[in-house]
C-alpha positions as CSV (number, residue, x, y, z in Angstrom):
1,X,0.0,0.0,0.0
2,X,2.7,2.2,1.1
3,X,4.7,1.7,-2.6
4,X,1.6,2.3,-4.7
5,X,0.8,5.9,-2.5
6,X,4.3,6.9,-3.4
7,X,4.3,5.5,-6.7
8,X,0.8,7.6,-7.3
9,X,2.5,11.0,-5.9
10,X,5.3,10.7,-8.7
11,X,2.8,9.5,-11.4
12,X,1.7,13.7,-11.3
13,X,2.7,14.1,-14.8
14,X,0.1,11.2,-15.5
15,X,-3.2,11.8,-16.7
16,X,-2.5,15.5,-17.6
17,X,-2.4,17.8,-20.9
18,X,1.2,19.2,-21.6
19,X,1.9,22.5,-23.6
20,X,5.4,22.2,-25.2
21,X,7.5,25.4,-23.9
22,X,10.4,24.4,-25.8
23,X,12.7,22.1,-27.7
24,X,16.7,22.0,-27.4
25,X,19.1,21.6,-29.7
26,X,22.6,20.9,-29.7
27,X,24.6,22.2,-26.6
28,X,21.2,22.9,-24.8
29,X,20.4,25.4,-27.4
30,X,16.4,26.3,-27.6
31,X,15.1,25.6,-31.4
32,X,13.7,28.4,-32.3
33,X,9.7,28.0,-33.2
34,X,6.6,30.4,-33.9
35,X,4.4,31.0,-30.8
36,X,1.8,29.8,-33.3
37,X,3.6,26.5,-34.0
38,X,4.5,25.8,-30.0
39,X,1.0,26.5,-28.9
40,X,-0.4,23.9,-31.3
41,X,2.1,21.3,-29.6
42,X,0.7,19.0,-27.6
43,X,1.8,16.3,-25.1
44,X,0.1,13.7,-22.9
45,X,0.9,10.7,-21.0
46,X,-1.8,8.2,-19.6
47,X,-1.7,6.1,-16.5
48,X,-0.1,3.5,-17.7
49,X,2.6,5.4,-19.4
50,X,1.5,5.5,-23.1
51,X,2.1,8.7,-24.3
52,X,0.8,10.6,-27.4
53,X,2.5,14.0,-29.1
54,X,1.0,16.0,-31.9
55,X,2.2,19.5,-33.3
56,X,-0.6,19.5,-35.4
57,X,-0.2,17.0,-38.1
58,X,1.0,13.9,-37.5
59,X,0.4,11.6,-34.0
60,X,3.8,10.7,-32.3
61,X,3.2,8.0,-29.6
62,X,4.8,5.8,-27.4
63,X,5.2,4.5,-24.1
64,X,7.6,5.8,-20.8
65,X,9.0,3.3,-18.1
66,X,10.1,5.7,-15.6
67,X,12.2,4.8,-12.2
68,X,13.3,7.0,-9.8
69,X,13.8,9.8,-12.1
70,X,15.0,7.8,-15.1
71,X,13.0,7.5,-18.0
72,X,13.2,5.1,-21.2
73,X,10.8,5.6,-23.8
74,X,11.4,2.3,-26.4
75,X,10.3,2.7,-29.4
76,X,8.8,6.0,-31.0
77,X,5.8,5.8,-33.8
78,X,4.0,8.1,-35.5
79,X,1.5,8.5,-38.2
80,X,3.3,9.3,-41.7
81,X,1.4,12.2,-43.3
82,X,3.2,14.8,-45.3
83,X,3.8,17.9,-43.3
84,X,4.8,21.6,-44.3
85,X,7.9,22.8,-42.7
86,X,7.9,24.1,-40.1
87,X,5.4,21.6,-38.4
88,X,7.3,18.8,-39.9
89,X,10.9,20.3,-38.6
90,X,9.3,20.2,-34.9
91,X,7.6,17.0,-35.3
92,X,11.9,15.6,-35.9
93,X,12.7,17.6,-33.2
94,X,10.6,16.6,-30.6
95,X,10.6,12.9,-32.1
96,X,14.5,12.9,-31.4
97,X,14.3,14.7,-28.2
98,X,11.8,12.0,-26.7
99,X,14.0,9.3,-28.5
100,X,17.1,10.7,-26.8
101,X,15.9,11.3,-23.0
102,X,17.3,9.4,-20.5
103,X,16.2,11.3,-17.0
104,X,13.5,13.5,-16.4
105,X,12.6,15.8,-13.7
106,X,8.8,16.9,-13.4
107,X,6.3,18.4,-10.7
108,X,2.6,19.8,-10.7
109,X,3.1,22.0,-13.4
110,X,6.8,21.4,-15.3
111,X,7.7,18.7,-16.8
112,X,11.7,18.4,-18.5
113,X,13.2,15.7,-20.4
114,X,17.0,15.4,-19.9
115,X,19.9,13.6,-22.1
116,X,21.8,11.0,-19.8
117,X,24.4,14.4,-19.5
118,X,21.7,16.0,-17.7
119,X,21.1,18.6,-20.4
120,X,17.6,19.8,-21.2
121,X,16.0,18.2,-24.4
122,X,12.3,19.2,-24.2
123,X,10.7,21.5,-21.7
124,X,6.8,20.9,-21.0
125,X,4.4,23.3,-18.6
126,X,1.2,21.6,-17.4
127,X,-1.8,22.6,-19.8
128,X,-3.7,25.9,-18.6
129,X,-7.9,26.1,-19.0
């Protein structure tokens, strides 16, 4: 009983809608995006880890096994419509930066994937109504 209270106290970033703040490149660099473009980003992650991305044309899914902090998300899919640039440059981005993170750190409303360095790869607030 004890495990699953503490195990439901760091599952906050479960069952909530993510807006995507921003996307880092090389050298913790932020990619550079529209407002537009970032507020059509979307992120979400379900109770039992799945999670599903979308900047507005194609559906990027997967699943996150998080322990203590670390986080392995397997295998990445997504739907393979044609997208315009610059939806289809974020869609990579974000794509790679799920692909890549190895640690994340998260709370009520923040939620940051890290490369096994520690350095930022994609920066997430919780949605707002």
């Amino acid at each position: 009983s004890t495990r699953k209270e503490s195990s439901a106290a760091s599952d906050v970033y479960k069952r909530q809608d993510w807006d995507l703040l921003e996307i880092y490149g090389a050298g913790s660099v932020p990619l550079v995006f529209s407002d537009e473009l970032l507020a059509r980003a979307e992120f979400s992650v379900d109770v039992e880890g799945n999670f599903n991305a979308s900047v507005g044309c194609n559906s990027i899914f997967g699943h996150l096994e998080e322990d203590a902090g670390t986080v392995e998300t397997g295998e990445i899919m997504a739907t393979l419509m044609a997208c315009s640039e610059p939806v289809q440059g974020m869609e990579r981005a974000l794509t790679r930066s799920l692909s890549e993170a190895a640690l994340f750190a998260h709370g009520r409303d923040r939620l940051v994937f890290l490369s096994v360095d520690g350095e930022p790869l994609v920066r997430f607030s919780a949605e707002t109504e």
